[in-house]
C-alpha positions in Angstrom: 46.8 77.7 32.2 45.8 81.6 31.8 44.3 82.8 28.5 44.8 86.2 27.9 43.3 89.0 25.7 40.5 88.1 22.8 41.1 84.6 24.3 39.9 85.2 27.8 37.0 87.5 26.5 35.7 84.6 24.6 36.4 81.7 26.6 34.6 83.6 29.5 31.6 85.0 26.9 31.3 80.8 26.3 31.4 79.7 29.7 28.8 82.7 30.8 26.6 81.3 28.2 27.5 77.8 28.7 26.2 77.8 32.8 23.8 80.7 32.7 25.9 82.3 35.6 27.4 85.3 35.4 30.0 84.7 38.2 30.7 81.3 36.9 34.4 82.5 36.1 35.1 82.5 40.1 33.7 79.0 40.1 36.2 78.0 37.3 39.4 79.4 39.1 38.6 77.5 42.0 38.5 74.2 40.0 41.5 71.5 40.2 43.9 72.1 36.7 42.8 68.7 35.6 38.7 69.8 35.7 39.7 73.0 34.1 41.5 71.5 31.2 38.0 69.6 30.5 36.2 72.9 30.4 39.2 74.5 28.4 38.6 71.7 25.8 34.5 72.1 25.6 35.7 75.9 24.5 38.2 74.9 22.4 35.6 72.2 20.5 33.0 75.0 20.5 35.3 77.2 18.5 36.5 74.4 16.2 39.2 73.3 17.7 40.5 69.6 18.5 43.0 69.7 21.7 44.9 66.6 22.6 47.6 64.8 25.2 49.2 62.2 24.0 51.8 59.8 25.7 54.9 59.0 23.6 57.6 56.0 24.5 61.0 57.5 24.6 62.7 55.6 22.4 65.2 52.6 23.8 64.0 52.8 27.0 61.3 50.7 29.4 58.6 52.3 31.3 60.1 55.6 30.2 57.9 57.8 28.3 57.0 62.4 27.5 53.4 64.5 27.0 53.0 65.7 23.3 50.1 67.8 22.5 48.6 68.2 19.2 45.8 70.9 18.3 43.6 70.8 14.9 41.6 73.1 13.5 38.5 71.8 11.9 37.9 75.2 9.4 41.8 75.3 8.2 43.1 71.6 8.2 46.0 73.0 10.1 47.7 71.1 13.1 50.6 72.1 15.2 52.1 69.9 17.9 54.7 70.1 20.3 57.2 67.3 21.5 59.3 67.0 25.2 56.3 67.7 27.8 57.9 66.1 31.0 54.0 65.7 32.9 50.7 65.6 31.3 49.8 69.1 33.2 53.1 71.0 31.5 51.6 69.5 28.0 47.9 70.6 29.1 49.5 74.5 30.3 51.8 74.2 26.9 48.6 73.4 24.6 46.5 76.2 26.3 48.7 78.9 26.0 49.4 77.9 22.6 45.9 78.1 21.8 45.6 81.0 23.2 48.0 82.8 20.6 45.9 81.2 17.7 43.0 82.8 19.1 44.6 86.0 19.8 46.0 86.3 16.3 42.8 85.3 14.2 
């Protein structure tokens, strides 16, 4: 889960702001992936986006089941989702870096 470009230089402007420390990014890299996604989301709700993992049954099968992730924007009704994530942290690295073109390409 790396954000790169106008991506990184906001989600690092939001976090600065966010914890009043200026170093706070070295903090962040150090976290677990699963506390960073949490942090990744707060950006992503402060910039008007909805990020989501979602468990999906695969169909004719018990106990069997893949990660989707779906991301909404609040200002452009748009929503894009993506099917097949084996784990819920491949979903949570696939959502990020797809977020992370939408930002890069506004």
């Amino acid at each position: 889960m790396r954000l790169t470009g106008e991506a990184k230089e906001e989600f690092y402007k939001w976090l600065n702001h966010k914890s009043g420390l200026s170093q706070y990014k070295y903090t962040f890299s150090g976290l677990s992936p699963s506390m960073q996604w949490g942090v990744y989301q707060d950006w992503a709700d402060s910039i008007g986006y909805l990020v989501e993992i979602l468990v999906v049954p695969i169909e004719n099968t018990l106990y069997r089941f893949e990660f989707d992730f779906t991301i909404y924007n609040q200002n452009e009704q748009i929503e894009i989702s993506e099917l097949g994530c084996k784990t819920r942290q491949e979903a949570r690295n696939a959502a990020i870096e797809k977020l992370n073109e939408i930002v890069n390409e506004k």
